[in-house]
C-alpha positions as CSV (number, residue, x, y, z in Angstrom):
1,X,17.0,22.3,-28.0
2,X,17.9,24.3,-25.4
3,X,20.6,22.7,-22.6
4,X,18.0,22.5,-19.9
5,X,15.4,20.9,-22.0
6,X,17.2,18.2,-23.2
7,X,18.0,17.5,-19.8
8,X,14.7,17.0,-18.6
9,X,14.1,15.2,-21.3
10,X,16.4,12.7,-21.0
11,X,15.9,12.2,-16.7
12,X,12.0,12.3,-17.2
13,X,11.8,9.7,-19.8
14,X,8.9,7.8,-21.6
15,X,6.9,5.6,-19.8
16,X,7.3,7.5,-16.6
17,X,6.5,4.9,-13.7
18,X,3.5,5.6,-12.2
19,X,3.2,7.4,-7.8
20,X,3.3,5.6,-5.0
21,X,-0.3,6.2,-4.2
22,X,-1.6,4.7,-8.0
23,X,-3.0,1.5,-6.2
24,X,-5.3,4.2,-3.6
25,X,-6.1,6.6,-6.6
26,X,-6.5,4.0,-9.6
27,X,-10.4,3.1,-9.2
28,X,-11.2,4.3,-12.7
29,X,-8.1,2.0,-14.2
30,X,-9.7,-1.0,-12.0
31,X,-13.3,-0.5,-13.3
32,X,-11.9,-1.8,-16.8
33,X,-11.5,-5.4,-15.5
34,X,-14.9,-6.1,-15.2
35,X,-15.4,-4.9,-19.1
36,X,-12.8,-7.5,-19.9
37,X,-13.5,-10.1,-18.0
38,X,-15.3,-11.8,-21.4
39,X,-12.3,-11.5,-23.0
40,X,-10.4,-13.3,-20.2
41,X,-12.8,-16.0,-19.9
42,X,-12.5,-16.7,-23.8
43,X,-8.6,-16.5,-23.9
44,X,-8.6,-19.3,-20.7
45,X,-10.9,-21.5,-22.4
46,X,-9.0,-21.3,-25.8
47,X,-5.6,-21.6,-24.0
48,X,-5.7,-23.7,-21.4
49,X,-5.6,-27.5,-21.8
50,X,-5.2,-30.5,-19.2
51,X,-2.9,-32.6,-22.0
52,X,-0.4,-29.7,-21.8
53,X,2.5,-31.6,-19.3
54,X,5.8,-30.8,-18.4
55,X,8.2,-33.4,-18.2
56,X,6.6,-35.2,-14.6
57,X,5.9,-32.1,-13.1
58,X,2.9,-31.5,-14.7
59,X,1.4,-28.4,-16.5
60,X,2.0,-24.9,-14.7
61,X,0.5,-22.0,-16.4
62,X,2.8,-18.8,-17.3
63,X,1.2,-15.7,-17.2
64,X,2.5,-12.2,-17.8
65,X,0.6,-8.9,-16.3
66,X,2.7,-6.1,-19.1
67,X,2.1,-2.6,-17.4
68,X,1.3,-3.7,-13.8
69,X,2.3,-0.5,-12.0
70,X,2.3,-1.0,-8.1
71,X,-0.1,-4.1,-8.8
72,X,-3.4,-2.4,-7.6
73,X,-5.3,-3.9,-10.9
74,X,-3.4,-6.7,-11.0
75,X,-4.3,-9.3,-8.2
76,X,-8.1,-9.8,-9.3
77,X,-7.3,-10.9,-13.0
78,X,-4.6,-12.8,-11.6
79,X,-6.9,-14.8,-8.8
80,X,-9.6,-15.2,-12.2
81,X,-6.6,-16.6,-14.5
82,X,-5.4,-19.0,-11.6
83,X,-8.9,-20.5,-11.3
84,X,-9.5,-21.2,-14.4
85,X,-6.2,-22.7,-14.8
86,X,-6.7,-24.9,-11.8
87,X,-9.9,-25.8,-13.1
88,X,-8.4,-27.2,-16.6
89,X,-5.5,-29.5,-14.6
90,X,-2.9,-26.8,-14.1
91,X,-0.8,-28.1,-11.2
92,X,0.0,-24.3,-10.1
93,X,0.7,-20.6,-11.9
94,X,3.8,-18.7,-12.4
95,X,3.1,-15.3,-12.7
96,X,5.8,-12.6,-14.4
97,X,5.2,-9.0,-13.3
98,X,6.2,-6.5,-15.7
99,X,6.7,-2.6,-15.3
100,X,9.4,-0.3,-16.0
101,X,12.2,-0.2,-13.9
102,X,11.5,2.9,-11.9
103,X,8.0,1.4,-10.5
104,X,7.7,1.3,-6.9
105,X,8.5,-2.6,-6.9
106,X,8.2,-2.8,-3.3
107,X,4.6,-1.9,-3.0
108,X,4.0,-4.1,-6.3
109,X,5.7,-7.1,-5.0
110,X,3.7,-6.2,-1.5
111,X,0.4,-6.5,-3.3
112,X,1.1,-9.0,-5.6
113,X,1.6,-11.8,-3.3
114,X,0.5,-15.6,-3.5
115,X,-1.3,-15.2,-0.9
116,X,-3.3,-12.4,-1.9
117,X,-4.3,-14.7,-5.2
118,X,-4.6,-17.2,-3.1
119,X,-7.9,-15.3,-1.4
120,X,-11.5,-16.2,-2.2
121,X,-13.0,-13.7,-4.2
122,X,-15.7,-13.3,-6.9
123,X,-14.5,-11.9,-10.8
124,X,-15.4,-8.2,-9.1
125,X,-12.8,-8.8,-6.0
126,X,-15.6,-9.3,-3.4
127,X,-15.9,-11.8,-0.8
128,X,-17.1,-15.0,-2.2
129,X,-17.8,-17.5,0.1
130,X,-18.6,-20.4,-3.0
131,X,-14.9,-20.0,-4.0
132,X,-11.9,-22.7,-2.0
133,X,-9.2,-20.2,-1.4
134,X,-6.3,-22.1,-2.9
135,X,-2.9,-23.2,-2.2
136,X,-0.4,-20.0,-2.0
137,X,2.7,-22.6,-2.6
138,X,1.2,-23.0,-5.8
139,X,1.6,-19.9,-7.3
140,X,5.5,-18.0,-8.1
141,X,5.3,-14.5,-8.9
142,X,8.6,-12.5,-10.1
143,X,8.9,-9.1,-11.7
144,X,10.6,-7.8,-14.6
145,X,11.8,-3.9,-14.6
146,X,12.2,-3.3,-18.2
147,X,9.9,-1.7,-21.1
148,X,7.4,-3.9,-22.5
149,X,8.6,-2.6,-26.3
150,X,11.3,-4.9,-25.6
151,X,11.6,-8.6,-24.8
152,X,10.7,-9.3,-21.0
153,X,10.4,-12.8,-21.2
154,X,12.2,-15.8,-23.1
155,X,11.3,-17.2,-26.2
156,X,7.9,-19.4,-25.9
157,X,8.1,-19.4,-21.9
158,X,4.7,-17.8,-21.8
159,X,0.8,-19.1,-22.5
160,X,-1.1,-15.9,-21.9
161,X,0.2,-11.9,-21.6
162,X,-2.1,-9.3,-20.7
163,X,-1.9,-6.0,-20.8
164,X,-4.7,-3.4,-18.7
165,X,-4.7,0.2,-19.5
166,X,-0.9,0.8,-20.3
167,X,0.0,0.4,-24.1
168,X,-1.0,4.1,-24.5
169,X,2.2,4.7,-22.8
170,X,4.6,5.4,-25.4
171,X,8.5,4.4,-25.5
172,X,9.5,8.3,-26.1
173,X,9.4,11.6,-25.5
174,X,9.9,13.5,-29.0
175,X,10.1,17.2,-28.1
176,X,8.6,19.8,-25.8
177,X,5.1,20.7,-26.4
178,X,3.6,24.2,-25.1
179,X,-0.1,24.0,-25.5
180,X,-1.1,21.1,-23.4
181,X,0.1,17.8,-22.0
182,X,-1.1,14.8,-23.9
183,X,1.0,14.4,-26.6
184,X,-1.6,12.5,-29.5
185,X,-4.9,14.9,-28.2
186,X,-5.2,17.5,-30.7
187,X,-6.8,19.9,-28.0
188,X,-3.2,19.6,-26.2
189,X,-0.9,19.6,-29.7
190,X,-2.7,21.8,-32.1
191,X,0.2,21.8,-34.3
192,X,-0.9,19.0,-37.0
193,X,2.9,17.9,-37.8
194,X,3.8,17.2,-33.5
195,X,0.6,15.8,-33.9
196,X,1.5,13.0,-36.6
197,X,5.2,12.7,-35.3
198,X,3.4,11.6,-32.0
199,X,1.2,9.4,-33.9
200,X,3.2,8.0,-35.9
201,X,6.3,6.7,-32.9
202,X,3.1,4.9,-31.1
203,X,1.9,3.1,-34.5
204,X,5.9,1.7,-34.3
205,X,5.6,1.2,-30.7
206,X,2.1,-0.9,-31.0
207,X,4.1,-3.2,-33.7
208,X,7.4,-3.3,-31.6
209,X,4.8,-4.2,-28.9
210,X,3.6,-7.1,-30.3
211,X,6.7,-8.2,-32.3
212,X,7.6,-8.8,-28.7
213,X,4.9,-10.8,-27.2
214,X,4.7,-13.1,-30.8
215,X,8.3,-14.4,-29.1
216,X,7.6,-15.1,-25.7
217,X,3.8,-16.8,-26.0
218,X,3.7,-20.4,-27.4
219,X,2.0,-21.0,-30.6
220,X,-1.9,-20.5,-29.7
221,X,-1.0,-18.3,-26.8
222,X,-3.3,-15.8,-26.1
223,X,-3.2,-12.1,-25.7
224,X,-5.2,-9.7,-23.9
225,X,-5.0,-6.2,-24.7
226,X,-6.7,-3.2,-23.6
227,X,-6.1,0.3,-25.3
228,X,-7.3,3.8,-24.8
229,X,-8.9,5.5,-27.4
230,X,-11.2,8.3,-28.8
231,X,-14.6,8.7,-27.1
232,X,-17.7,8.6,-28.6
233,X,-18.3,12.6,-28.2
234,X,-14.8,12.7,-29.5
235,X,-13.2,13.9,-26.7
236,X,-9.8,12.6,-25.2
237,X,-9.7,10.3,-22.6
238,X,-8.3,12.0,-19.3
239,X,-8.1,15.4,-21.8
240,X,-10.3,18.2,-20.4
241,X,-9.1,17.4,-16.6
242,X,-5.2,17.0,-17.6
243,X,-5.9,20.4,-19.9
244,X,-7.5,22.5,-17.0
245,X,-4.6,21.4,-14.5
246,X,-2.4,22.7,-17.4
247,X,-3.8,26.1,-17.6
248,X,-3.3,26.0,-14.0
249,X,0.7,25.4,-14.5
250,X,0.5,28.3,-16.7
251,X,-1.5,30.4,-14.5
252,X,1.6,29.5,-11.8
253,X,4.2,30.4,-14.6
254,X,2.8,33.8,-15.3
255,X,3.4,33.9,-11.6
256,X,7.0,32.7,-11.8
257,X,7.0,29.8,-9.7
258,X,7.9,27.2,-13.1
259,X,9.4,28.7,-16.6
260,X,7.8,28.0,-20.0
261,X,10.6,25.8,-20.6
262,X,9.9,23.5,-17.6
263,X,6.1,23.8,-18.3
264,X,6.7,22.8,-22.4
265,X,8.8,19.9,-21.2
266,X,5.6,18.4,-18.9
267,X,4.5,16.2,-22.0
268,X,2.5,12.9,-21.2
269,X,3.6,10.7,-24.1
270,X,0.2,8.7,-24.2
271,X,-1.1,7.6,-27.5
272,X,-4.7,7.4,-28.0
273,X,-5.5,4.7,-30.9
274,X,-8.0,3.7,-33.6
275,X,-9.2,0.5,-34.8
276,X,-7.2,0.8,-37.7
277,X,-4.4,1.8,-35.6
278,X,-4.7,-1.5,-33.3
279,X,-5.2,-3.6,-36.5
280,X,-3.0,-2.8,-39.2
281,X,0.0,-4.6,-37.6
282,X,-1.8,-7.9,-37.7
283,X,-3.7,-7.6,-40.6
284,X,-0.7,-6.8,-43.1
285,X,0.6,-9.9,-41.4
286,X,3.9,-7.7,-39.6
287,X,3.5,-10.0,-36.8
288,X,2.1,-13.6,-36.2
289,X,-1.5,-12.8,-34.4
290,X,-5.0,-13.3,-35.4
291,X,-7.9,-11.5,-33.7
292,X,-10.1,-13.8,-32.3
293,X,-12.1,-10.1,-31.2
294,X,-11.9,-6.4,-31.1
295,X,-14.6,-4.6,-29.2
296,X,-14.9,-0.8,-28.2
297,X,-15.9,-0.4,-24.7
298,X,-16.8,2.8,-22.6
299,X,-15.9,2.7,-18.8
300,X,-18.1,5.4,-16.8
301,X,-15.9,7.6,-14.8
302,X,-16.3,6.3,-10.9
303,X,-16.4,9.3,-9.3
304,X,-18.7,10.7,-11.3
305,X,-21.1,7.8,-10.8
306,X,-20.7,8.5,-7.3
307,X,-21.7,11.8,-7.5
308,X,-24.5,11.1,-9.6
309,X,-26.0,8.7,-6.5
310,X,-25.4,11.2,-4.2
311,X,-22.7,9.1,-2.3
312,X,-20.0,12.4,-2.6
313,X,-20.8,16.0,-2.8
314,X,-19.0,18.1,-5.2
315,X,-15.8,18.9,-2.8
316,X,-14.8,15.3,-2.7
317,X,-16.0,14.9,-6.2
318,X,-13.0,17.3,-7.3
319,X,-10.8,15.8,-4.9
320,X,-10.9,12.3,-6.4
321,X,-10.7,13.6,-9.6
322,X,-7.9,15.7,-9.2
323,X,-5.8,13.0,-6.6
324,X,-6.8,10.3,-9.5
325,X,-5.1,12.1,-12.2
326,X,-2.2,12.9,-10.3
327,X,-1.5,9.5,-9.4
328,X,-0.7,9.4,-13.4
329,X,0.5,12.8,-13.4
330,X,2.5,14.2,-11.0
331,X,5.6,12.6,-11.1
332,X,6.8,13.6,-14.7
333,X,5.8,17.0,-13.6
334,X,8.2,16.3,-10.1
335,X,11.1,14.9,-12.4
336,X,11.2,18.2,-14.3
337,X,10.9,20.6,-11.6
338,X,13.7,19.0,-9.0
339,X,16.4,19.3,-11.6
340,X,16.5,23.4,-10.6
341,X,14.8,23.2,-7.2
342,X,14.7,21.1,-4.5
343,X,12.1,18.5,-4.1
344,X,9.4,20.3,-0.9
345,X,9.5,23.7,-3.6
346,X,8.6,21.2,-6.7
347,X,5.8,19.6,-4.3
348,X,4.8,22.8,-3.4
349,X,4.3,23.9,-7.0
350,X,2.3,20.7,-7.9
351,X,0.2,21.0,-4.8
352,X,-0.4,25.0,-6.1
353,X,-1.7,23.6,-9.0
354,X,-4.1,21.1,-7.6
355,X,-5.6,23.6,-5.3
356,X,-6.1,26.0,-8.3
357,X,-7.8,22.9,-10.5
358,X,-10.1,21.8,-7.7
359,X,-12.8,25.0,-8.1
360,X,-12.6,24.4,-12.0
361,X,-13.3,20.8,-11.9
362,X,-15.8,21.2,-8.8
363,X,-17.5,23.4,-11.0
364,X,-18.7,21.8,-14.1
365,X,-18.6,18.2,-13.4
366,X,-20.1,16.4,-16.4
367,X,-16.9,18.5,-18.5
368,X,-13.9,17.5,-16.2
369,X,-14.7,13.5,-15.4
370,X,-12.4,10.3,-16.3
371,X,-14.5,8.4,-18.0
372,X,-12.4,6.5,-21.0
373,X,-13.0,4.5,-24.0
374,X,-11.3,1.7,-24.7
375,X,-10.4,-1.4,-27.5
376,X,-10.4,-4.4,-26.3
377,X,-8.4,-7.4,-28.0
378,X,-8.0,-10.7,-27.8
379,X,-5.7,-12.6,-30.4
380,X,-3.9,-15.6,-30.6
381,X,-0.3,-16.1,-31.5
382,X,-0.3,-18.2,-34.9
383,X,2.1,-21.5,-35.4
């Protein structure tokens, strides 16, 4: 490869942490909670158990959030998980907070406070005036900056891990790709063998994945996983929006202000899985889980709704649309363009781009929305 792409390469990463404004701009990535919630119920009820003591201390319950960005999605399953723990003898929660080590901790740890769990709130994060707010003291929360392929907790320290709309996030980046941004949509990597070399690191990251978690959760721990995956009309979650901003980079190449280099480096490693993908590790018995359930879920783009009630017109439509996605997107774009320019030009060139996109997605709605498709797992950690 040439110098300057491995370069970026190697400063951009995998897993790039997420912007600053992710909590303001994630409202599609929140919607999933509510989908889930079933499975969250089931995996407290299995788990949790008031016999389950500590020396005199009593029973706290461990809980990791794996993939919790600046913690926007993370405080409402939280404040669920503590209730239902309280509710089965748990004397209090401590709570493990896991992202990679570039995340902007100091918004996460700012949102992610005992306190904030500690609010009365309904499963949907509303007021809820039939719920005791409950004791902040009882609740620790710390945060782990390290890749959830590896290790992040000790052995058997934890009784539930959970992980919302992160696994797609693969551990590398393999090469540069030219055609499009999202590195397992064919759309984006027409070449069918990129395609299968992509597929084939996130079927070893999925295992490495949950070699992981089968150390750190006690025997009959539970896990709660949701992945993206194809959608019914076969489509790409996130796909036509992150392709038309794309053709937008290019459009800005043509014009000089990035190289093809830079613009084949901006690859988005996300991995989009099947159902044989999410299940082959368990059921050739590769690691110790059994699947209490495996569901495939649709989550209705928000803004779109929103449109479709009339509560935005088409101008903000494109603007949520385009602000959502770069709260994902923007800074592995940034990363690569600041290594030959300083960082206002690589703003500049990003913001180019979103100005361009917003007339193409403000034009055909229904084409460039964020809806996603999901699968979502519970299984239990075997003896």
């Amino acid at each position: 490869l040439p110098k300057q792409t491995v370069r970026n390469l190697q400063i951009v990463g995998a897993m790039e942490a997420m912007g600053d404004d992710y909590n303001r701009h994630s409202r599609n990535q929140q919607a999933v909670w509510l989908q889930a919630l079933p499975l969250f119920d089931e995996a407290a009820k299995g788990l949790i158990r008031p016999e389950k003591t500590h020396a005199q201390n009593g029973w706290w319950f461990r809980v990791a959030d794996m993939g919790c960005s600046t913690g926007g999605n993370s405080v409402t399953p939280l404040r669920f998980l503590w209730r239902r723990a309280q509710q089965q003898g748990a004397e209090g929660m401590h709570v493990l907070l896991n992202d990679v080590l570039g995340t902007y901790w100091r918004e996460t740890m700012q949102t992610v406070t005992p306190e904030a769990l500690a609010c009365a709130r309904a499963p949907d994060g509303n007021n809820c005036e039939r719920e005791l707010a409950l004791d902040p003291l009882t609740v620790f929360v710390h945060a782990v900056g390290r890749s959830f392929y590896e290790k992040v907790a000790p052995p058997q320290s934890l009784d539930l891990a959970y992980s919302l709309v992160a696994v797609h996030w693969m551990s590398e980046l393999l090469s540069p790709e030219r055609f499009g941004c999202y590195a397992t949509d064919p759309l984006h990597v027409p070449d069918t063998a990129s395609l299968l070399q992509w597929r084939s690191l996130g079927a070893r990251d999925w295992e490495q994945f949950l070699t992981a978690r089968s150390v750190e959760l006690v025997p009959g721990g539970k896990l709660v996983v949701v992945l993206a995956c194809q959608k019914n009309d076969g489509d790409y979650p996130w796909s036509q929006v992150g392709y038309a901003f794309y053709s937008c980079l290019e459009e800005l190449m043509q014009a000089g202000r990035l190289t093809e280099a830079e613009l084949a480096d901006y690859t988005l490693p996300c991995c989009w899985r099947s159902r044989e993908d999410v299940e082959a590790p368990i059921q050739d018995k590769r690691v110790p889980f059994k699947i209490d359930r495996l569901e495939h879920r649709h989550t209705p783009c928000v803004s779109r709704e929103a449109l479709r009630r009339g509560e935005i017109d088409p101008d903000m439509y494109a603007v949520q649309i385009m602000d959502a996605f770069l709260a994902v997107g923007a800074r592995p774009l940034l990363s690569i363009l600041v290594c030959s320019r300083s960082q206002q030009e690589a703003e500049t060139i990003v913001a180019e781009a979103r100005e361009l996109a917003l007339p193409i997605v403000r034009g055909n709605p229904d084409k460039y929305q964020l809806d996603m498709s999901f699968w979502h797992l519970l299984a239990t950690r075997l003896p």
